[in-house]
C-alpha positions as CSV (number, residue, x, y, z in Angstrom):
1,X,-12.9,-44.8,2.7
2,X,-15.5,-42.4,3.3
3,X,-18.3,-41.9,1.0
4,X,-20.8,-38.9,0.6
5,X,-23.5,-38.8,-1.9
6,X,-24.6,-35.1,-2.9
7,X,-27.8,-35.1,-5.1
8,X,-28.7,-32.1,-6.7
9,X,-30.9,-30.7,-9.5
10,X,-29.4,-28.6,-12.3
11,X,-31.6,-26.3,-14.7
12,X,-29.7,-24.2,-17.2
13,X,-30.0,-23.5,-20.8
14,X,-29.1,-26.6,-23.0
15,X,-30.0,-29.7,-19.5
16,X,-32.6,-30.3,-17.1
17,X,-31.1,-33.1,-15.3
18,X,-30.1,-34.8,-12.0
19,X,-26.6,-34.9,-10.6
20,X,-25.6,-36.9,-8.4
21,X,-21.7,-36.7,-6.7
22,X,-20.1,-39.3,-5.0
23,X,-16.8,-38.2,-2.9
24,X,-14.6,-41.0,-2.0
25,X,-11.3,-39.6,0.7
26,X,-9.1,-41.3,2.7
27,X,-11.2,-41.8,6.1
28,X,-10.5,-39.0,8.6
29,X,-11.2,-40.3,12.7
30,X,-14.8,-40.2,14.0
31,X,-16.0,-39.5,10.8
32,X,-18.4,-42.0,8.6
33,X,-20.1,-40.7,5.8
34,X,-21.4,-44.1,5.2
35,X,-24.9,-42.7,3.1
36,X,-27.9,-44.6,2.9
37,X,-28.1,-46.4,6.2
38,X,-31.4,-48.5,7.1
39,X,-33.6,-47.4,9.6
40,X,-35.9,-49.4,12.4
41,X,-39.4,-48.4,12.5
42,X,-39.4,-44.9,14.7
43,X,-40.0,-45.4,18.1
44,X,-43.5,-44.4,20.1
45,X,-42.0,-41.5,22.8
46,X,-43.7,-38.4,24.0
47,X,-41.5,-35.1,23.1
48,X,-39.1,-33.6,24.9
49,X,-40.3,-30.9,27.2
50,X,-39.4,-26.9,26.7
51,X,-36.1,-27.1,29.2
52,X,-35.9,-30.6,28.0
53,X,-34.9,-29.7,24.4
54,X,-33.1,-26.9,25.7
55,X,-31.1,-29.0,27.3
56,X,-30.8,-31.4,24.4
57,X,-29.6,-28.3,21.9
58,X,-26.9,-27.0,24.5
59,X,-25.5,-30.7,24.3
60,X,-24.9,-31.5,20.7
61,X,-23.8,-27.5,21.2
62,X,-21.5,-28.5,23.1
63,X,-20.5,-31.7,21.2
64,X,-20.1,-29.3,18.0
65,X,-17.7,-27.4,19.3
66,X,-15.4,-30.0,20.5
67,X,-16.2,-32.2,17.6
68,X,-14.6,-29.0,15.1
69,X,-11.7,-28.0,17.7
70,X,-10.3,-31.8,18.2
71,X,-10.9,-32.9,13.9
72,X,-7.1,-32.7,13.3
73,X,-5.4,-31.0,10.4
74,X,-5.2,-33.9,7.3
75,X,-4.3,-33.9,3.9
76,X,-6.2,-36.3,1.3
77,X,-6.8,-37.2,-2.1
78,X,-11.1,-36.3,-2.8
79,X,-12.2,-38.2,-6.0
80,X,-15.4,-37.0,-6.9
81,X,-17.2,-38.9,-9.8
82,X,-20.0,-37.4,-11.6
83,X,-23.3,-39.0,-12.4
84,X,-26.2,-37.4,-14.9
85,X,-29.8,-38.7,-15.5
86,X,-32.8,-37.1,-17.2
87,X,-35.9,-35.6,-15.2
88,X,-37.2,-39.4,-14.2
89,X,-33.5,-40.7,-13.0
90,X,-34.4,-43.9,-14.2
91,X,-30.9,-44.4,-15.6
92,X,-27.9,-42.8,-14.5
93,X,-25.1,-42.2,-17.3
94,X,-21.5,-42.2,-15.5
95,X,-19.7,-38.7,-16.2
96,X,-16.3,-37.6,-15.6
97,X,-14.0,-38.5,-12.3
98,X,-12.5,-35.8,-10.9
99,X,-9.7,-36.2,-8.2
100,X,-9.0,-33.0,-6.2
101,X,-6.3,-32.5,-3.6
102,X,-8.2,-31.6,-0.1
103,X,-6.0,-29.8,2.9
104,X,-8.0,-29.2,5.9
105,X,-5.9,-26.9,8.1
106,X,-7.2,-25.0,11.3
107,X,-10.5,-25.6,10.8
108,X,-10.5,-24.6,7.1
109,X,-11.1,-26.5,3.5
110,X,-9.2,-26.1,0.6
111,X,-9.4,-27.9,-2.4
112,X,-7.0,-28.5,-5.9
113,X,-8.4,-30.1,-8.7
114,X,-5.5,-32.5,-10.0
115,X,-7.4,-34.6,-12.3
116,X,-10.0,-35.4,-14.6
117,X,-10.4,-38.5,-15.5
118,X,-7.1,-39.6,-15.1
119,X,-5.0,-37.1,-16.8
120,X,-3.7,-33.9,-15.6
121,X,-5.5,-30.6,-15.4
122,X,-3.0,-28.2,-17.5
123,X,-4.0,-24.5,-17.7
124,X,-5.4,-23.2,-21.0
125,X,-6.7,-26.5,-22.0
126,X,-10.5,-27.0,-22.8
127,X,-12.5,-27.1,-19.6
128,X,-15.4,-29.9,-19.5
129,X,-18.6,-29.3,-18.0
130,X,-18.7,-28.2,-14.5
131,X,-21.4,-28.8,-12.0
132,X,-22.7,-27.3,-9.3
133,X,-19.3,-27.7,-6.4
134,X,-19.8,-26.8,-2.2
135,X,-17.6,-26.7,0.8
136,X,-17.6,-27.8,3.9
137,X,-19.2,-31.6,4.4
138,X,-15.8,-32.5,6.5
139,X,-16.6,-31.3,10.0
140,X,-17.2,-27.6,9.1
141,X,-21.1,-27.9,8.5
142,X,-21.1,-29.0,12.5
143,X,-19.3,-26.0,13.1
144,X,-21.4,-23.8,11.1
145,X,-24.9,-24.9,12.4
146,X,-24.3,-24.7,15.7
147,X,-21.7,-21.9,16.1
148,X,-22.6,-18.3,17.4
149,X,-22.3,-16.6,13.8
150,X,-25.2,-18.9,12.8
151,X,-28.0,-17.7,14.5
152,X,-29.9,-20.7,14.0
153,X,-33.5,-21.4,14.6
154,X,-34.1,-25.2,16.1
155,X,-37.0,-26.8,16.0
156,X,-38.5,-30.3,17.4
157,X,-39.1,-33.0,15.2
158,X,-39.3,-36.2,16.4
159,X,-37.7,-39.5,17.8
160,X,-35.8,-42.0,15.4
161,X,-33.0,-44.8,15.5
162,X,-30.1,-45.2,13.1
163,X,-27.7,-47.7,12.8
164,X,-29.5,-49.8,15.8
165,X,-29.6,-46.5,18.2
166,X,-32.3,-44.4,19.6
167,X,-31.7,-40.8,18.3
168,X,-33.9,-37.5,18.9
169,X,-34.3,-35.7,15.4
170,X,-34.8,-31.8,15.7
171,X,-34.5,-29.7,12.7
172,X,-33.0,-26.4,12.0
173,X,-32.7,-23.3,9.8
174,X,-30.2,-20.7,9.2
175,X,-31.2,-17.5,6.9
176,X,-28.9,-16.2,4.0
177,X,-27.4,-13.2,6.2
178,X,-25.7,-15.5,8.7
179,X,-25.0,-18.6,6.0
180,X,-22.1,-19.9,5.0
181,X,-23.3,-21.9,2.5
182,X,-21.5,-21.0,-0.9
183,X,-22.5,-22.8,-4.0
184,X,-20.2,-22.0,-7.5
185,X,-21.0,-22.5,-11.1
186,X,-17.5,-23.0,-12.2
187,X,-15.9,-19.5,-12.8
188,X,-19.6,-17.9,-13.7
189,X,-21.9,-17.5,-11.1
190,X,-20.7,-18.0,-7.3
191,X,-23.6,-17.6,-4.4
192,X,-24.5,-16.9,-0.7
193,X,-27.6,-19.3,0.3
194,X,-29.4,-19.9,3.4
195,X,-30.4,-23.6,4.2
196,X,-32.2,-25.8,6.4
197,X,-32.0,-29.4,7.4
198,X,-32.5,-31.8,10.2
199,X,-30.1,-33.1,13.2
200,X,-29.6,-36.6,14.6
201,X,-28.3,-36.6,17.9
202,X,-27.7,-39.2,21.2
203,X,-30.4,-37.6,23.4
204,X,-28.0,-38.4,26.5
205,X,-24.3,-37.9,25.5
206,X,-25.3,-35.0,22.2
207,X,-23.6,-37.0,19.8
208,X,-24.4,-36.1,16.6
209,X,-25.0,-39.2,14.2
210,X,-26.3,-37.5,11.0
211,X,-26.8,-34.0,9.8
212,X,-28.7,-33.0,6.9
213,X,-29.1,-29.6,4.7
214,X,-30.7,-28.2,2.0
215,X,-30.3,-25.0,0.3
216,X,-32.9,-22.4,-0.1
217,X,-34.0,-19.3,-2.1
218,X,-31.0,-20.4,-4.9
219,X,-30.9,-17.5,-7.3
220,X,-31.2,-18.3,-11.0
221,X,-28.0,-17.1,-12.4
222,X,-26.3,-20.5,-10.2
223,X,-28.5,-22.3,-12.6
224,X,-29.7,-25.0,-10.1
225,X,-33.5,-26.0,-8.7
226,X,-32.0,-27.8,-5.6
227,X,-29.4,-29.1,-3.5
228,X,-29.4,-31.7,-0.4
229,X,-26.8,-33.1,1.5
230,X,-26.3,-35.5,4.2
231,X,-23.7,-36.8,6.3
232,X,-23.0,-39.7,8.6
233,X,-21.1,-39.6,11.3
């Protein structure tokens, strides 16, 4: 199974809450979005030179790009389930379960909402609440980051070690005008944002082993403070 947690915080006119989303797939090859994995205490190592972390970038470049060409076309059943707390998140209420069909064809997502909470989603019936919904977390946000389109700043950030290995930790930034970052509001608001995060990448082969993002400059109508990702490979 593969697991990714989106957290994100909603404001709009009748909640001021936390969701949080859990997406549960059949498990794709190479691909381990495992969450909240412990970390060792950060290793002491001076920082890469210029050419150094130039070198470093054009690697995971590199490992991008093969990484999004090789992830082969799959079809899966994505079951999200909802989660809602107040401002303090001290208790989190369980919400509806939504199972979506997910087709990932030449490099492209698409997803079908089947059903929600076990019973079939018939046109013209009431429609629940809706949360904030993205794209991309299977292999595309690699693809994204580091393609041409992008125009992505990076930037140096320090050394680290996840899941028992030594990685180098650079972070990046990608501004609304090159994003592909869409964020929807069921049917009534839909949004281009730009986003930032941080990479986590072997230093020698340019494996990646965790990406993050977070969305910036979110525009009020989307009705939402903030939204974070991350992914395990």
């Amino acid at each position: 199974m593969i697991e990714l947690v989106i957290e994100l915080q909603e404001e709009g006119a009748n909640v001021t809450g936390k969701w949080r989303h859990i997406l549960l797939a059949a498990a794709i090859p190479g691909v381990c979005l495992s969450g909240f994995a412990r970390q060792a205490s950060e290793p002491l190592q001076a920082a890469p030179s210029d050419s150094e972390f130039e070198n470093l970038i054009a690697a995971v470049r590199q490992y991008a790009e093969q990484y999004v060409s090789n992830l082969p076309n799959f079809l899966c059943l994505q079951v999200t389930q909802q989660f809602e707390a107040g401002k303090k998140a001290e208790h989190w209420r369980h919400g509806d379960t939504l199972a979506s069909k997910l087709v990932f064809n030449q490099g492209r997502e698409e997803r079908t909402l089947q059903l929600v909470n076990d019973k079939p989603v018939r046109p013209g019936r009431k429609r629940w609440r809706t949360p904030l919904t993205t794209e991309g977390e299977f292999g595309i946000l690699l693809g994204n980051i580091f393609g041409p389109a992008s125009a992505a700043t990076f930037r140096w950030n320090r050394w680290d070690v996840v899941r028992s290995r030594r990685v180098a930790v650079f972070d990046y930034a990608i501004d609304r005008e090159h994003s592909t970052l869409r964020l929807s509001l069921s049917d009534l608001a839909r949004a281009v944002v730009a986003y930032h995060g941080s990479v986590y990448a072997d230093p020698v082969t340019g494996a990646v082993w965790r990406v993050t993002n977070s969305a910036t400059d979110i525009p009020a109508e989307v009705q939402t403070k903030s939204i974070s990702t991350r992914i395990d490979y």
